[in-house]
C-alpha positions, 0 to 999 in steps of 0.5 A, spaced: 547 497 485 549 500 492 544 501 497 542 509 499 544 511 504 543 511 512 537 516 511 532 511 506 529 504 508 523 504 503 524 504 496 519 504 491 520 501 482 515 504 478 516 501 471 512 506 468 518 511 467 523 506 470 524 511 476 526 508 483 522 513 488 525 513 495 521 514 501 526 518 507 526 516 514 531 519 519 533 515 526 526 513 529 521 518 526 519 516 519 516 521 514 508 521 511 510 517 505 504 521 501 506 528 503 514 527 503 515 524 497 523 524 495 524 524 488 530 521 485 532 523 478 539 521 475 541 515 471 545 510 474 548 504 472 543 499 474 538 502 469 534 504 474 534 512 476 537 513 482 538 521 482 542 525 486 537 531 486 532 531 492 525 534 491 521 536 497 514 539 496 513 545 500 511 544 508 515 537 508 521 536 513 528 537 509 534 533 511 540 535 512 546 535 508 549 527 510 542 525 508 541 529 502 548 526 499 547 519 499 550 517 492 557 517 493 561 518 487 566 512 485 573 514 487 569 515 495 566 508 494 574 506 493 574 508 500 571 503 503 573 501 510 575 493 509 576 487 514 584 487 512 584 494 515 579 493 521 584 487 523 590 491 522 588 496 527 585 492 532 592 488 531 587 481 531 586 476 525 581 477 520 577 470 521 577 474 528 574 480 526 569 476 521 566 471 528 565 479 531 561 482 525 557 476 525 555 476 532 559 470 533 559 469 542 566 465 541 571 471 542 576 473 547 571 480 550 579 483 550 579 481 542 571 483 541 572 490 544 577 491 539 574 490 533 569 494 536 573 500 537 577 499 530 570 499 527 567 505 530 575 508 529 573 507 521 566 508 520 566 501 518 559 499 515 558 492 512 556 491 505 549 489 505 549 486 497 555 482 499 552 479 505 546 478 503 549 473 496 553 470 503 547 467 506 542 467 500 538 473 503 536 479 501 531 482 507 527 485 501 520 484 501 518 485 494 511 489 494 506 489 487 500 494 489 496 498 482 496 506 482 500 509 488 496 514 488 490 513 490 489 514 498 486 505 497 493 502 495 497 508 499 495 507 505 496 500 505 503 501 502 504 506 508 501 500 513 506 495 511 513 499 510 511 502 517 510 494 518 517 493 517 520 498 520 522 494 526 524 488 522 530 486 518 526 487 512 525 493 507 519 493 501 520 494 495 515 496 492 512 497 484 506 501 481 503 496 476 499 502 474 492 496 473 496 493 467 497 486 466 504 486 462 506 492 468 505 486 473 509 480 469 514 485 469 514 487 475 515 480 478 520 478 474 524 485 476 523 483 483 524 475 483 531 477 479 533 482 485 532 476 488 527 479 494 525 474 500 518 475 499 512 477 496 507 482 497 501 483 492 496 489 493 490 487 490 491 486 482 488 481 477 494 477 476 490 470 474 490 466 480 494 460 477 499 465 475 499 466 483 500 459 485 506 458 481 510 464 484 507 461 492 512 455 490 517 458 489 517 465 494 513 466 500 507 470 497 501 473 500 496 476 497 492 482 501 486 487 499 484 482 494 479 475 495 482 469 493 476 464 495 481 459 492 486 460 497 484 458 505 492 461 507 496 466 505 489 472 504 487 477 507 482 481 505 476 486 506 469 483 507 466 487 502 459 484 503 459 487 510 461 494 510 455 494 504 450 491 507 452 496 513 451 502 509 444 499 506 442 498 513 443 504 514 440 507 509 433 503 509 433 505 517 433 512 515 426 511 511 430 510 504 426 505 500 429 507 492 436 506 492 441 507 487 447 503 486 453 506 484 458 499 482 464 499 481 469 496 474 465 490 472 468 483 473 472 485 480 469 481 485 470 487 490 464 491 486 461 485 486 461 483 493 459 490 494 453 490 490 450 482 493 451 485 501 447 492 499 442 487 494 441 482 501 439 488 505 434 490 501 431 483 501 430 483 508 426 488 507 423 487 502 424 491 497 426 490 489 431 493 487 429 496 480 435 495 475 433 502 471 438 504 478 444 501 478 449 504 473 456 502 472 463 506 473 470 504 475 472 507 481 473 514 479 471 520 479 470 522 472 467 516 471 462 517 476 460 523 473 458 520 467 455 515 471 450 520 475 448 524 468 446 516 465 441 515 471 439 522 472 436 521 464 433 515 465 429 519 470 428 513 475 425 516 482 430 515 488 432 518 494 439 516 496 445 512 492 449 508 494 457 509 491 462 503 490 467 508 493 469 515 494 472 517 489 465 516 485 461 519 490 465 526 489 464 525 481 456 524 484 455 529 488 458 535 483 454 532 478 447 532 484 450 540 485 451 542 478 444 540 477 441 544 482 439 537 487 442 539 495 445 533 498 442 531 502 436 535 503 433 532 497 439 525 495 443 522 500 449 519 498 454 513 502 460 512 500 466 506 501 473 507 503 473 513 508 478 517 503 481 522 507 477 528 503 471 524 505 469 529 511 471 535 508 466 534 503 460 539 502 456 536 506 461 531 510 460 524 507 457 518 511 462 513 509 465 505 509 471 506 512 476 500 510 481 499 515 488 499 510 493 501 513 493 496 519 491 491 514 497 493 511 501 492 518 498 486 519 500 484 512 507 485 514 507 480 520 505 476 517 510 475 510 514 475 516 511 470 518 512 466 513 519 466 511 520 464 519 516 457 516 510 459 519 504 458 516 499 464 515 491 462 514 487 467 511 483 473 515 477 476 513 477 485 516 472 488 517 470 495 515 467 501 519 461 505 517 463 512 519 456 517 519 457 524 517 452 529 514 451 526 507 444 522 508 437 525 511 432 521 515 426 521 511 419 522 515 416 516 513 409 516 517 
């Protein structure tokens, strides 16, 4: 399979469709990877989709010709400027012109000169895949997130590929959409294309599974605690970014507090709900059970959510969401049924999604730092396949204070 071309770094396998998604970069000014998707859609031999066609949505930067034309057809490939001809030109030998290429200090600067001119003559490019089976390297990062889509797993996707830029590595990164067989698949594409390392971005692929990879490949695991793991793990203290927000909630007079979880059995929800439970114990304060209500991060769930614990028809003053995402569902429910926010309920989110201050009334809100999370996960992968060992490391969040909780007169 021939890589695309001088304008694109990034590339993104969705096992889904089986499309293979391009992010475009031209020189040093990289384009937003959410808002300048590049979507390639013609069928090639590899069986992955590699198109010819590009798509931009409106307000993105277009590329220009050189750029949009980066599938060569074969009789163009046929071209290629070979080592016999840079030799022949530079009237030197083609073990000469091989040292030159691979940086070999050991030539005459006459003959390096040379070489050099006759490759700037003949627009001479190496090929990468032949170089890479030379020295049994890819310089490609394997990257296995869950649900591109979502502002979470973006930005940290955005965070290592910005990561990589000033590498020799780029990502390959695959969407497992939070399917088992999506993730195994994966792997198997991604160990078979014969990537340097990996990179998971949260997921639920059993730790055993994870072990058995890390020996073979360098493996990092980020957005997701493995309590297992004192190395290679980095991960957001949920505890802390909750207990922040609880804290700020009872300071703010709230004592009836709901919660709002997210998918049950993730250990992040969980983490989320024992920091909000410790801040309420120092308080004393019992949480009542008729005020925790389950949902799974999104918004339609979160609306279901927040019609279960109005009909249960506990008393509280304020809820405490899981994410973002699930205080959006809440507060169209808390609008629909007439109950201001926050005049009469305050809500406090988690993640600081990008609408989130453009919420009516702007959301006070956990930030989760993802895309440095992300660019630290990138040096440390490299790091990894330098030989050097990565210990786990431990990010914390940012409570970020907007409008969406009154402070209740308690006296």
């Amino acid at each position: 399979m021939r890589w695309i071309g001088d304008g694109f770094r990034s590339l993104f396998v969705s096992f889904f469709d089986f499309r293979l998604v391009a992010i475009g970069r031209r020189s040093a000014a990289p384009i937003g990877i959410w808002s300048h998707w590049k979507e390639v859609s013609s069928y090639a031999r590899s069986g992955i989709w590699i198109g010819k066609r590009i798509r931009s949505r409106p307000g993105d930067g277009e590329l220009s010709s050189k750029h949009t034309d980066y599938l060569q057809d074969d009789r163009a490939l046929a071209k290629k400027t070979t080592i016999r001809e840079i030799a022949s030109k530079a009237r030197v030998s083609m073990s000469t012109v091989s040292r030159v290429l691979n940086g070999n200090s050991f030539v005459e600067e006459s003959k390096k000169q040379a070489v050099k001119e006759a490759v700037d003559a003949l627009n001479y490019s190496p090929n990468a895949v032949a170089r890479s089976l030379v020295k049994g390297q890819t310089y490609t990062i394997g990257v296995v997130s869950n649900d591109l889509g979502s502002p979470f797993n973006g930005k940290i996707t955005q965070g290592i590929a910005m990561g990589l830029q000033a590498t020799k590595y780029s990502p390959v990164i695959v969407d497992a959409l939070w399917s088992k067989e999506m993730s195994t698949a994966a792997v198997e594409s991604l160990v078979a294309r014969s990537v340097d390392a990996l990179i998971f971005v949260g997921g639920d692929i059993p730790v055993e599974e994870l072990d058995q990879l890390r020996k073979k490949k360098p493996t990092l695991v980020i957005a997701r605690e493995l309590p297992e793991w004192s190395s290679d793990n980095y991960f957001i203290d949920n505890f802390a970014g909750a207990y922040s927000a609880a804290q700020y909630l009872i300071k703010a007079g709230h004592r009836e507090i709901a919660f709002v979880s997210g998918i049950e059995g993730r250990l992040d929800s969980k983490r989320r709900f024992e920091g909000f439970n410790q801040a309420l114990e120092e308080h004393q304060i019992t949480f009542r059970e008729e005020l925790y209500v389950s949902s799974d991060f999104t918004a339609p769930s979160a609306v279901a959510a927040a019609e279960t614990l109005l009909e249960r028809q506990s008393d509280f003053s304020a809820v405490f969401c899981c994410n973002d995402q699930t205080a959006f569902g809440l507060r169209k429910v808390f609008s629909d049924r007439g109950l201001r926010v926050p005049e009469e309920v305050s809500i406090v989110g988690f993640d600081d999604d990008p609408l989130s201050a453009y919420m009516s009334p702007p959301l006070t809100t956990v930030r989760q730092p993802v895309k440095f999370l992300g660019r630290e996960a990138a040096k440390a992968v490299v790091n990894l396949l330098s030989g050097e060992p990565v210990d786990s490391q431990v990010f914390k969040p940012e409570l970020i204070i907007r409008e969406s909780v009154t402070k209740l007169d308690t006296t």
